[in-house]
mmCIF file as Biopython writes it, N, C-alpha, C and O atoms, coordinates in Angstrom:
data_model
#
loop_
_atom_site.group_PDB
_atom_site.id
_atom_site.type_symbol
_atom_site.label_atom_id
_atom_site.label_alt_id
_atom_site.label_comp_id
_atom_site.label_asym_id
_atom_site.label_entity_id
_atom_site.label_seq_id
_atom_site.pdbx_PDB_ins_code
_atom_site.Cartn_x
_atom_site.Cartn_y
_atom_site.Cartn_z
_atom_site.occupancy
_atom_site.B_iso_or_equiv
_atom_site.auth_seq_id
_atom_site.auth_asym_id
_atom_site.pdbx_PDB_model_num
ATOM 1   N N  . UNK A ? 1  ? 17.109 -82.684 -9.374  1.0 0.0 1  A 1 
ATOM 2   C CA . UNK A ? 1  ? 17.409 -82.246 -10.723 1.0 0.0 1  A 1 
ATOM 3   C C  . UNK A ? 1  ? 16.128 -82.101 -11.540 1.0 0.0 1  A 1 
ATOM 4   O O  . UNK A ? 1  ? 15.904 -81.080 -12.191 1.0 0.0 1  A 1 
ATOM 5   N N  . UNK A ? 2  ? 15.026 -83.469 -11.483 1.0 0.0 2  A 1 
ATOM 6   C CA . UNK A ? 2  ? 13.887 -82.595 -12.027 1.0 0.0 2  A 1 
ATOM 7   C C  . UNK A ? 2  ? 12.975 -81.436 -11.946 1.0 0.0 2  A 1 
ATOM 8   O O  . UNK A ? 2  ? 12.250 -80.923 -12.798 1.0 0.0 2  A 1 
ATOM 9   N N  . UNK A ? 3  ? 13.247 -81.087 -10.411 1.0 0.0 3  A 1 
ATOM 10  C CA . UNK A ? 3  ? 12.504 -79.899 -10.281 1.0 0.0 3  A 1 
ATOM 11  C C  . UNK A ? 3  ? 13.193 -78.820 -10.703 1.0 0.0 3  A 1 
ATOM 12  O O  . UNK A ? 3  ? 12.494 -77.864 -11.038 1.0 0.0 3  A 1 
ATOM 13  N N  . UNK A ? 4  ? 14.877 -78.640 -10.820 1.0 0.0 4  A 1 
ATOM 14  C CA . UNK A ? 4  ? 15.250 -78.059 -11.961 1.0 0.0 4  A 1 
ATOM 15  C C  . UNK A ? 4  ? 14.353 -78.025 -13.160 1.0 0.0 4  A 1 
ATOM 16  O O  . UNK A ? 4  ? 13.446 -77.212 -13.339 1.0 0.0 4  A 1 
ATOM 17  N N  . UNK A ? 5  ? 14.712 -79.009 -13.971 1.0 0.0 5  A 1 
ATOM 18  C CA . UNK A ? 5  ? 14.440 -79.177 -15.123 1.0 0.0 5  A 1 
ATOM 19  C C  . UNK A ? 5  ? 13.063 -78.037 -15.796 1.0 0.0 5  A 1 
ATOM 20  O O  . UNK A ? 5  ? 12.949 -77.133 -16.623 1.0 0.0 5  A 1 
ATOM 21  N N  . UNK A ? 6  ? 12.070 -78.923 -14.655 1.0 0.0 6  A 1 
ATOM 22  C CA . UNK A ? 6  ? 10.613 -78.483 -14.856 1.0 0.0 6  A 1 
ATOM 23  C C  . UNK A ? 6  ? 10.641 -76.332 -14.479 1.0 0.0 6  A 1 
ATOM 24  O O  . UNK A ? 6  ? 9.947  -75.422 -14.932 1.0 0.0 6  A 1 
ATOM 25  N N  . UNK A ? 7  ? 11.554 -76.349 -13.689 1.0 0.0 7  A 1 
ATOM 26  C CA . UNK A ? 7  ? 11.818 -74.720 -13.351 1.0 0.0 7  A 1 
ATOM 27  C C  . UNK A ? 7  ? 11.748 -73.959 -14.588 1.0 0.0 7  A 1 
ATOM 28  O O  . UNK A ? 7  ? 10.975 -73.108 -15.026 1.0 0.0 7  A 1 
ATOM 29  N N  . UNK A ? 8  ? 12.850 -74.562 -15.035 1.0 0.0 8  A 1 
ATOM 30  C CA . UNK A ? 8  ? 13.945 -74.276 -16.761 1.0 0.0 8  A 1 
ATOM 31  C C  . UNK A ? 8  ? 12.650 -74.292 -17.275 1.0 0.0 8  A 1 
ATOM 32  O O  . UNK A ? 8  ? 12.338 -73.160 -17.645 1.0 0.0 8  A 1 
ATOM 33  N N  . UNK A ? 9  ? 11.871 -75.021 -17.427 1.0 0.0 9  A 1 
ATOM 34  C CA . UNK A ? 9  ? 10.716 -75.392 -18.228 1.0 0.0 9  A 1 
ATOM 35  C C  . UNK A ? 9  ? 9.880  -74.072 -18.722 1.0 0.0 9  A 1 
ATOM 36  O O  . UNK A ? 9  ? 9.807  -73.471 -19.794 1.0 0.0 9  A 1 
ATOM 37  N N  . UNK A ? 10 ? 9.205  -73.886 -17.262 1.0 0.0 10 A 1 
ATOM 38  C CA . UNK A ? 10 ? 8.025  -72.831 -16.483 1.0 0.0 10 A 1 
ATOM 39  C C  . UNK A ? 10 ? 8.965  -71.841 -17.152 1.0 0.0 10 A 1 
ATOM 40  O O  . UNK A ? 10 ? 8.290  -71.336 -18.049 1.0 0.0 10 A 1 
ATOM 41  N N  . UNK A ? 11 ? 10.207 -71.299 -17.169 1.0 0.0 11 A 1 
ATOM 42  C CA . UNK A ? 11 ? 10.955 -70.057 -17.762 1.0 0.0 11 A 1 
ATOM 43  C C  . UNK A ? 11 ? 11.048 -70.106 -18.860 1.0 0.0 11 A 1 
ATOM 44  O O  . UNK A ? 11 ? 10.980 -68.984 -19.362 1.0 0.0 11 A 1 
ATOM 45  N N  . UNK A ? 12 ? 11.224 -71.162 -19.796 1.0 0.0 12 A 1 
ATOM 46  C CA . UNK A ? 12 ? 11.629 -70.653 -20.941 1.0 0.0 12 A 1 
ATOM 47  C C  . UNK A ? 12 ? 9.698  -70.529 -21.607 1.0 0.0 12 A 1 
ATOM 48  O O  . UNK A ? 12 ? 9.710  -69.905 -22.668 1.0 0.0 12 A 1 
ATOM 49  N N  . UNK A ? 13 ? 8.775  -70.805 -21.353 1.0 0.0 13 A 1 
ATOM 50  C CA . UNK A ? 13 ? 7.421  -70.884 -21.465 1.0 0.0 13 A 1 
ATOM 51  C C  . UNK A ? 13 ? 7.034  -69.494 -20.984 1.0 0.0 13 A 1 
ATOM 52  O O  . UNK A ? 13 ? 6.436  -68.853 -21.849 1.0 0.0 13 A 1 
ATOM 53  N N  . UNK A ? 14 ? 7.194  -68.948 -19.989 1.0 0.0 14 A 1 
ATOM 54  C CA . UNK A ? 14 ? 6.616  -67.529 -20.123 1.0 0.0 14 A 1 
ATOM 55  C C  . UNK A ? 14 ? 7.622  -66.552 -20.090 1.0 0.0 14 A 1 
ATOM 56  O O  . UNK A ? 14 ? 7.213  -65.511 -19.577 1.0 0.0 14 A 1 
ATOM 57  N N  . UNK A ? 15 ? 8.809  -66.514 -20.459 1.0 0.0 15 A 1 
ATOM 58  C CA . UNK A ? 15 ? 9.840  -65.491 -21.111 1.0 0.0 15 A 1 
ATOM 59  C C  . UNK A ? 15 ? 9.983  -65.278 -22.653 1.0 0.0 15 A 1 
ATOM 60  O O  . UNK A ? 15 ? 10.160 -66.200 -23.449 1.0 0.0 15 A 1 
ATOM 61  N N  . UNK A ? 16 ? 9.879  -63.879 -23.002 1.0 0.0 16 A 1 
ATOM 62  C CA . UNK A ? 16 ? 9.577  -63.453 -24.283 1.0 0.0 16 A 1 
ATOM 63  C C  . UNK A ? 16 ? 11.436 -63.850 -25.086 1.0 0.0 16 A 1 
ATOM 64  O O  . UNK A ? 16 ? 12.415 -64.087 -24.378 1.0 0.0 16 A 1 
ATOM 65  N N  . UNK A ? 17 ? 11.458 -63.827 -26.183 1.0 0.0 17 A 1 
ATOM 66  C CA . UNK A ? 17 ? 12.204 -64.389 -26.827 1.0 0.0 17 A 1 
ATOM 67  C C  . UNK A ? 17 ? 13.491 -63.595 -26.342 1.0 0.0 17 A 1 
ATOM 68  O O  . UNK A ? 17 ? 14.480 -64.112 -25.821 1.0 0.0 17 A 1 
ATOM 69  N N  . UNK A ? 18 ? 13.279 -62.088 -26.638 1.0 0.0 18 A 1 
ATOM 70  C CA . UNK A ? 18 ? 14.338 -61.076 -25.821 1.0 0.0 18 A 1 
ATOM 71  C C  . UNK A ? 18 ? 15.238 -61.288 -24.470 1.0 0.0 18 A 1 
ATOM 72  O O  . UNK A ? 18 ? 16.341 -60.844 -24.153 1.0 0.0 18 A 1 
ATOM 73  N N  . UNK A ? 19 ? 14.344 -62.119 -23.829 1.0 0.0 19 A 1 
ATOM 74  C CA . UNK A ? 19 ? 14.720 -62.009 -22.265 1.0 0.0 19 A 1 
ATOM 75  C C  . UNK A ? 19 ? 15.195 -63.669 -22.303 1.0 0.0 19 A 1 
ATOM 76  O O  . UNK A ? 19 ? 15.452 -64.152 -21.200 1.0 0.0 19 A 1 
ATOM 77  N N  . UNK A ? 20 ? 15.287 -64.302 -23.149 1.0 0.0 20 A 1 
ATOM 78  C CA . UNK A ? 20 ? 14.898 -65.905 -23.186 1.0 0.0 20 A 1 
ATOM 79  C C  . UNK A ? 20 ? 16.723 -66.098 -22.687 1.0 0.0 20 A 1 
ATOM 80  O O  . UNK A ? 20 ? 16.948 -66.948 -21.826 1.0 0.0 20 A 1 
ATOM 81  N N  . UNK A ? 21 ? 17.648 -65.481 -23.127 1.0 0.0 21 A 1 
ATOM 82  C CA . UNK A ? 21 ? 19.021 -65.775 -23.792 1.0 0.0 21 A 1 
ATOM 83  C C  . UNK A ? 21 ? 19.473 -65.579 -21.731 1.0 0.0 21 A 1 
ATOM 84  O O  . UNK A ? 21 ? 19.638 -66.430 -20.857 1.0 0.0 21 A 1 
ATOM 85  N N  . UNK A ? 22 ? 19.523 -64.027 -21.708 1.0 0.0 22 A 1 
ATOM 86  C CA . UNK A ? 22 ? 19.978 -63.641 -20.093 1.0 0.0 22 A 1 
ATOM 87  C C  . UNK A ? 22 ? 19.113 -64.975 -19.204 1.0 0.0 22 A 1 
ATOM 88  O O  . UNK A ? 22 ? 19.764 -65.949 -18.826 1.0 0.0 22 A 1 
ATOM 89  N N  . UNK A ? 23 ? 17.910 -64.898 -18.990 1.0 0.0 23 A 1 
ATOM 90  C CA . UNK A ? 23 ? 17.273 -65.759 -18.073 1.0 0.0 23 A 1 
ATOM 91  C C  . UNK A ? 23 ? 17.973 -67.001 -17.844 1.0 0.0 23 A 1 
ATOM 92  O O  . UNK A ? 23 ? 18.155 -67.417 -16.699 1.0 0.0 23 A 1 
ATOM 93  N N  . UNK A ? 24 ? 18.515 -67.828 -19.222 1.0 0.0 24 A 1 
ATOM 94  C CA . UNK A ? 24 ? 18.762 -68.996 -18.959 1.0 0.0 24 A 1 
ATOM 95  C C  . UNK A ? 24 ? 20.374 -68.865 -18.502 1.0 0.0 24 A 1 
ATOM 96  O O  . UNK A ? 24 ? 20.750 -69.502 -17.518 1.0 0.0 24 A 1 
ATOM 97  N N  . UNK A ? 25 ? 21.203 -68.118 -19.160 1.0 0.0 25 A 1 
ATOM 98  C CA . UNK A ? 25 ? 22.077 -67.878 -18.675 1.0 0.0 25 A 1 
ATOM 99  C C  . UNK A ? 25 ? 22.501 -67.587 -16.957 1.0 0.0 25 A 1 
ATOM 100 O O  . UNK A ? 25 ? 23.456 -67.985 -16.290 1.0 0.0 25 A 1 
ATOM 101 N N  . UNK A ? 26 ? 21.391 -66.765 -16.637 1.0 0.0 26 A 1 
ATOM 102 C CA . UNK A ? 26 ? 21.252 -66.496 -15.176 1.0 0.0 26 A 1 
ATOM 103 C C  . UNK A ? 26 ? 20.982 -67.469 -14.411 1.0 0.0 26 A 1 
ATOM 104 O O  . UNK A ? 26 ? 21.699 -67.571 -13.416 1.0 0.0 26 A 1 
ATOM 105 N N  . UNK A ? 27 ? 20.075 -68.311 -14.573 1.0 0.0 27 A 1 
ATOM 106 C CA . UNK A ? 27 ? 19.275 -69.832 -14.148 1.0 0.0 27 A 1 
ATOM 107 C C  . UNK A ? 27 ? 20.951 -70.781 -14.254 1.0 0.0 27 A 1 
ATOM 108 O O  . UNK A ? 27 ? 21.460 -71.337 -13.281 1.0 0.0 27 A 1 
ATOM 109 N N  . UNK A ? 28 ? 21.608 -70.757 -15.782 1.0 0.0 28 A 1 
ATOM 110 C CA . UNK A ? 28 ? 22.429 -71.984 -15.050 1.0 0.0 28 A 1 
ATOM 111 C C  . UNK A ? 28 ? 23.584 -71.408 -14.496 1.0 0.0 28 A 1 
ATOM 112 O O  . UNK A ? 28 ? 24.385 -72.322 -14.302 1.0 0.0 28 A 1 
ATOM 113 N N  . UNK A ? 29 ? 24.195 -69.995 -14.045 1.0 0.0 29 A 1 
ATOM 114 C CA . UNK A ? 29 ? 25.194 -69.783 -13.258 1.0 0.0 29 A 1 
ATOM 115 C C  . UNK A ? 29 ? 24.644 -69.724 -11.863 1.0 0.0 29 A 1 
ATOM 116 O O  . UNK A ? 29 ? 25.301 -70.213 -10.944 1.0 0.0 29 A 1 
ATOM 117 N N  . UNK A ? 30 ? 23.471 -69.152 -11.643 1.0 0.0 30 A 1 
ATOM 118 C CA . UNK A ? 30 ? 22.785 -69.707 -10.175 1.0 0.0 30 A 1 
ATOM 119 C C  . UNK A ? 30 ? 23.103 -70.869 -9.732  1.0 0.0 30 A 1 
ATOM 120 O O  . UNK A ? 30 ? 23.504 -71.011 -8.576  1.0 0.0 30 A 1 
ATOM 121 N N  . UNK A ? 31 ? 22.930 -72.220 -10.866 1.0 0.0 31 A 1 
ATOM 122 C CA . UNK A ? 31 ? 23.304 -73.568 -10.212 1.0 0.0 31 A 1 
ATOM 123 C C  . UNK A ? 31 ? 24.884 -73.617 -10.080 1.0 0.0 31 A 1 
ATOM 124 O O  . UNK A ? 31 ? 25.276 -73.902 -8.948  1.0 0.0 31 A 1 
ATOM 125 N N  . UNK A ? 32 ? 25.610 -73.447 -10.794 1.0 0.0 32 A 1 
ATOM 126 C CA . UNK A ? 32 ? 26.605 -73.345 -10.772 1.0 0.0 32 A 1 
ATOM 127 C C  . UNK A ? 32 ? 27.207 -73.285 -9.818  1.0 0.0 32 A 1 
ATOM 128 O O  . UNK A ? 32 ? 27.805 -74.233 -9.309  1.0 0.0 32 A 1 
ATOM 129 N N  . UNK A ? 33 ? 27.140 -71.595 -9.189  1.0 0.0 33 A 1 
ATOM 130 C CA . UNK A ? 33 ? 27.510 -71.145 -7.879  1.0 0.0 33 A 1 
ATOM 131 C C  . UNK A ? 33 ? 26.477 -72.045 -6.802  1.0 0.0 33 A 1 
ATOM 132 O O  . UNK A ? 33 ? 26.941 -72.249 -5.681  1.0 0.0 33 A 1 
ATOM 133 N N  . UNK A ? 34 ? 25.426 -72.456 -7.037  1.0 0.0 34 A 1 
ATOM 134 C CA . UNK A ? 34 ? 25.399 -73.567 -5.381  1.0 0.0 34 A 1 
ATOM 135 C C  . UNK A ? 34 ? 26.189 -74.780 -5.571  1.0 0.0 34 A 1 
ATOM 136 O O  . UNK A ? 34 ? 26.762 -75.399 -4.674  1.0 0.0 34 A 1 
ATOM 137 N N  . UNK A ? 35 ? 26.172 -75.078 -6.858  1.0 0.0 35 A 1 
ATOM 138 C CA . UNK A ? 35 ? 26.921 -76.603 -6.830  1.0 0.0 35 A 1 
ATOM 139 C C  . UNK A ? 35 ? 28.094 -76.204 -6.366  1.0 0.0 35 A 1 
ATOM 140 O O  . UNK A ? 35 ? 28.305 -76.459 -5.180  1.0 0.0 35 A 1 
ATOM 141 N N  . UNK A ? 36 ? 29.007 -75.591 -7.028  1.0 0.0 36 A 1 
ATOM 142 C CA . UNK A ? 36 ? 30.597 -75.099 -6.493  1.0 0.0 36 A 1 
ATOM 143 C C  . UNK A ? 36 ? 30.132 -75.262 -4.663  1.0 0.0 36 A 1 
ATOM 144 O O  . UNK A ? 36 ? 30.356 -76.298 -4.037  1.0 0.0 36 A 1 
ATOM 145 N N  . UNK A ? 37 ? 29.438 -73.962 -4.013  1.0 0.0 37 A 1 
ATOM 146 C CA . UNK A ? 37 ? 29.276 -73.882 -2.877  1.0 0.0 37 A 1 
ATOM 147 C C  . UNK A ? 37 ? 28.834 -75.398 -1.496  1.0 0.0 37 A 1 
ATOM 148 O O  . UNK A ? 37 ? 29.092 -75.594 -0.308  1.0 0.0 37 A 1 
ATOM 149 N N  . UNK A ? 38 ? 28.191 -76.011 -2.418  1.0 0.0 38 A 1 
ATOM 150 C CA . UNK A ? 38 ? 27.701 -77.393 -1.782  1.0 0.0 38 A 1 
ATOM 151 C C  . UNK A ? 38 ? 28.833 -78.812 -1.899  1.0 0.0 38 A 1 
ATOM 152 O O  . UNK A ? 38 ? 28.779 -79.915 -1.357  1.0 0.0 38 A 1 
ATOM 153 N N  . UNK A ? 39 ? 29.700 -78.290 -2.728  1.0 0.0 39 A 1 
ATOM 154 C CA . UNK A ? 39 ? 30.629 -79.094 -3.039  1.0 0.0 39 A 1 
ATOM 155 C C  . UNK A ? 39 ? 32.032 -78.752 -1.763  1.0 0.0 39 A 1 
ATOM 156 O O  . UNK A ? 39 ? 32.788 -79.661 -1.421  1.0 0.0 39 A 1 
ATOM 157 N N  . UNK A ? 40 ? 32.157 -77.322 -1.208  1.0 0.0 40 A 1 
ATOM 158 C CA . UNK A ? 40 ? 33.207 -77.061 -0.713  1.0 0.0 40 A 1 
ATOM 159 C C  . UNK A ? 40 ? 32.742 -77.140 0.494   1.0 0.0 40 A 1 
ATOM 160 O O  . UNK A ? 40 ? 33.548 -77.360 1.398   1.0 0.0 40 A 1 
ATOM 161 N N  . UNK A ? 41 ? 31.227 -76.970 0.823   1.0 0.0 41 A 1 
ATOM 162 C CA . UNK A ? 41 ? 30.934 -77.226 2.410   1.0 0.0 41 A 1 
ATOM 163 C C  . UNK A ? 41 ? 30.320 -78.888 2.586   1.0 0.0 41 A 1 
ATOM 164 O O  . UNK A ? 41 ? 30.503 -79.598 3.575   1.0 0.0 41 A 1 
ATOM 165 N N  . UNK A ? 42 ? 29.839 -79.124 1.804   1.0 0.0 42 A 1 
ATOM 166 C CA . UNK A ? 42 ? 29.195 -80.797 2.050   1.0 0.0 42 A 1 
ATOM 167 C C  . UNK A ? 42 ? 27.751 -80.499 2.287   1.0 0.0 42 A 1 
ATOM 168 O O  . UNK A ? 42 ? 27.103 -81.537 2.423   1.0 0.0 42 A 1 
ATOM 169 N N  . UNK A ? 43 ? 27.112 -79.511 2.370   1.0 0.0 43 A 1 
ATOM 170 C CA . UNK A ? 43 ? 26.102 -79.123 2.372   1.0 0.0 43 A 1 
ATOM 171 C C  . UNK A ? 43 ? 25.227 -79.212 1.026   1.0 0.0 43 A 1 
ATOM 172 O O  . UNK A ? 43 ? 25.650 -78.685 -0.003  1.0 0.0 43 A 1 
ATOM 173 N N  . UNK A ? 44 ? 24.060 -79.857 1.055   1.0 0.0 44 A 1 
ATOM 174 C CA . UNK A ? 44 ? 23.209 -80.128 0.167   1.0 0.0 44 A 1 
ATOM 175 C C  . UNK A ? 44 ? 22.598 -78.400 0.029   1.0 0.0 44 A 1 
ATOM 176 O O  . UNK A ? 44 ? 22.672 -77.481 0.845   1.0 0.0 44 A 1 
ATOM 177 N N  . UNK A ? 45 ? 21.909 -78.454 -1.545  1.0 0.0 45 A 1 
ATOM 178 C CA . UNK A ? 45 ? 20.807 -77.507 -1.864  1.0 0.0 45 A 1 
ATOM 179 C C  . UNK A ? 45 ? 20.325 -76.774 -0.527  1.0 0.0 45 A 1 
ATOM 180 O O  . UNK A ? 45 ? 20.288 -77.306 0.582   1.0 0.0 45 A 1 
ATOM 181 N N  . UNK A ? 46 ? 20.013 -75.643 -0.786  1.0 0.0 46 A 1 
ATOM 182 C CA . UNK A ? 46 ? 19.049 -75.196 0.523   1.0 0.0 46 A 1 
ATOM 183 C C  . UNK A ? 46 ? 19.170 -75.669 2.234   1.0 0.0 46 A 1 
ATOM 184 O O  . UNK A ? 46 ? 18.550 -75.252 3.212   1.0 0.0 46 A 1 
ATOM 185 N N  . UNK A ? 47 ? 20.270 -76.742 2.104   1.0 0.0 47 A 1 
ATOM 186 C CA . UNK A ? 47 ? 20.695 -77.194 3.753   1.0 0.0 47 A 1 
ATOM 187 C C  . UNK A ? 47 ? 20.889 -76.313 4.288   1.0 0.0 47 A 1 
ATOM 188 O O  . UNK A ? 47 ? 21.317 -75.549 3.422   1.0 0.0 47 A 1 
ATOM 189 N N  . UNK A ? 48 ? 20.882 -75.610 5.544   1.0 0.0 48 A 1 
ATOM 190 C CA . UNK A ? 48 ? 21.969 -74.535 6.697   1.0 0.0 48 A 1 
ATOM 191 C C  . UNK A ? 48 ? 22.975 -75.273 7.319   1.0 0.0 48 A 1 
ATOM 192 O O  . UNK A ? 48 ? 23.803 -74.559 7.884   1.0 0.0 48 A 1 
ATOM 193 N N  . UNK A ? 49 ? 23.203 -76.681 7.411   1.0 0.0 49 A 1 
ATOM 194 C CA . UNK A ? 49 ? 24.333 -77.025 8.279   1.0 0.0 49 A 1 
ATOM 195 C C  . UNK A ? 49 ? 25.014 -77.477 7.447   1.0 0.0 49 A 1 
ATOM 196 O O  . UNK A ? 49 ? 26.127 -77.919 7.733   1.0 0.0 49 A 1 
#
């Protein structure tokens, strides 16, 4: 989760105010859809099995 965090960070720091709103929006349905996905297989982040 912190390397989340610090991600979120690095983005909202070099995204212009315009782009600030979509980016983050995009960033937390990305997690979203792996959490949902890691939740229905048992599969961690980035795992293949």
């Amino acid at each position: 989760m912190t390397n989340d965090m610090m991600a979120l960070k690095g983005l909202v720091e070099k995204t212009s105010d315009s782009d600030l709103l979509r980016d983050m929006i995009s960033f937390t349905a990305e997690r979203l859809m792996a959490l949902e996905v890691s939740g229905m297989t048992g599969a961690g982040y980035h795992e293949k099995n």
